[in-house]
N, C-alpha and C positions, 0 to 999 in steps of 0.2 A: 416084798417090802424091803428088798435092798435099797442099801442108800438111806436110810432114814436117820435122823441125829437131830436134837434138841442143841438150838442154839439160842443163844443173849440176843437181843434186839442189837442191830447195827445198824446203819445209813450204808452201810453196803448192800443190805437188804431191798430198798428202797420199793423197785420196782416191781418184785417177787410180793413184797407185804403188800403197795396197793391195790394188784391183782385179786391177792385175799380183801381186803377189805372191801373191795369196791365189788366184787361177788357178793359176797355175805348181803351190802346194803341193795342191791340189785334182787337179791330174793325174795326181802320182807321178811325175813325171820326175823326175831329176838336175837340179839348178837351176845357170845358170852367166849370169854369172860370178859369180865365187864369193862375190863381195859381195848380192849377193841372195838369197843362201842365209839371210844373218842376218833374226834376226825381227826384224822393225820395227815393232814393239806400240808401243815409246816412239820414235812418229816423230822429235820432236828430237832426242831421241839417238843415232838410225840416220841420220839427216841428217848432225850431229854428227863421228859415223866418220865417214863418209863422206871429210866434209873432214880428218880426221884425221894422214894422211899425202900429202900431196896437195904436198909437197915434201923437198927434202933436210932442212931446219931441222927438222922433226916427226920426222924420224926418229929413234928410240929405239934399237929395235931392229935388230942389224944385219945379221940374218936379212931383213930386210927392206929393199924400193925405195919410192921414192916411188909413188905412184899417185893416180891421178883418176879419177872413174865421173861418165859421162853415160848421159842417159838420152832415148831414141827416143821420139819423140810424133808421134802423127798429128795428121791436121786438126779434130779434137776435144779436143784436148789428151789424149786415152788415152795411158798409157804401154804402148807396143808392144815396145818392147825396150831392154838396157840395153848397155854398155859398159864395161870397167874396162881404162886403160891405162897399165900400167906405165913409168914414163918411163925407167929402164934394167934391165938385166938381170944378176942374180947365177947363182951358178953353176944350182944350180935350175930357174930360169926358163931360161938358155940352154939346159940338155937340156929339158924339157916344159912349160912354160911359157907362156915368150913375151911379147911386149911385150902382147899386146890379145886380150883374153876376152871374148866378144859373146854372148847372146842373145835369142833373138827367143820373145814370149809364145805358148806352144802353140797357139790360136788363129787365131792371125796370123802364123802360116807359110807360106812358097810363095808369097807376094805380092812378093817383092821386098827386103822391110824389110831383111834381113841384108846384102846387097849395100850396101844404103846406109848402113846404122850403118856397115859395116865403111870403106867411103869416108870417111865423115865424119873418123872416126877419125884414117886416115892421114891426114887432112889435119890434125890436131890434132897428130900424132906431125912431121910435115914444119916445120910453123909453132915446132915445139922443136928444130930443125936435126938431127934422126933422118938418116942416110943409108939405112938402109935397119931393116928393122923385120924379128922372129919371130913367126908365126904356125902355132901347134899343135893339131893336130885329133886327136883319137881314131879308130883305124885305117880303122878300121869306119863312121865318118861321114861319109858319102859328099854329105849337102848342106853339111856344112861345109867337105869340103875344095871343091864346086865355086865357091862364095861365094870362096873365099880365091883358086884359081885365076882367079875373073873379076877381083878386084883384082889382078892381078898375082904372083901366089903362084907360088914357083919349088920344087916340090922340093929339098930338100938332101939328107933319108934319111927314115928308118923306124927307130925303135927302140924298145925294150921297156923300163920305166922300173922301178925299184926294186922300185916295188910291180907288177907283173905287168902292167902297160897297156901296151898297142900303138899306138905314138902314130907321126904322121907330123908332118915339120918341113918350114916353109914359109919362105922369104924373099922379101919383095917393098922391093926399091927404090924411093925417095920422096926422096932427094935428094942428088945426087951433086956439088953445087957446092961452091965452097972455103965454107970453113965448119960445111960439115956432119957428124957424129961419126956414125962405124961404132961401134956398139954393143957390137962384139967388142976393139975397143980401147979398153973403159973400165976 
């Protein structure tokens, strides 16, 4: 797994992301996170979003949290997998949500990579004085939930969301010193 680093979305990436993306829609799976769903025909502009709410100031809508998306590269520069994480949570994301939406290029599964996006991550969510973070898996997603349990992932429930999904809820702790903001009291 040498070579791997979590970077910010670039237009230097261009060619490496539509690789990933154009894989992903090529397989028929479900694309997540959910930022990668978007077509990125106009890379500037999908860049662009990208940074679009990526603090409280850009925030328009109040449906909506800040958020940032990184993106997994191997020692090739391939984009192997992405990230989107939410810097706090509204009511929504506290039931099914969650701070941090991870996936890994169909391809490039079972190697590892998700364990370490998801690391990375928390350490981006920790470096924002996070005390502890939401992590949501789909019932039935048995490598996501073990990814989430190697990072520390604690059960809290099981529930069934609006629309008819069976989702389980995870919390893993990342920073319990003065300073740092429980998510549930913001």
């Amino acid at each position: 797994m040498g070579g791997l680093r979590l970077v910010k979305p670039s237009i230097a990436y261009k060619e490496a992301y539509m690789n990933f993306y154009e894989e992903w829609i090529r397989s028929g799976e479900s694309i997540v996170p959910w930022v990668v769903e978007r077509d990125p025909s106009d890379f500037e502009a999908y860049v662009a979003f990208l940074y679009s709410a990526d603090n409280e100031e850009k925030i328009a809508d109040n449906g909506w949290v800040p958020h940032s998306t990184y993106w997994l590269l191997d020692g090739q520069d391939r984009v192997v997998g992405a990230a989107n994480f939410r810097h706090r949570l509204n009511g929504k994301l506290l039931e099914s949500g969650g701070h941090i939406g991870y996936g890994i290029r169909p391809s490039e599964r079972k190697k590892g990579y998700a364990s370490f996006l998801l690391g990375e991550t928390l350490g981006i969510a920790r470096r924002m004085k996070l005390a502890r973070v939401l992590l949501v898996c789909d019932h039935d997603n048995e490598a996501s939930e073990r990814t989430i349990r190697r990072n520390g992932g604690v059960l809290e429930n099981e529930l069934t969301t609006e629309d008819g999904n069976r989702v389980k809820r995870f919390w893993i702790g990342i920073g319990e010193e003065e300073g740092f903001n429980d998510p549930c009291s913001q």
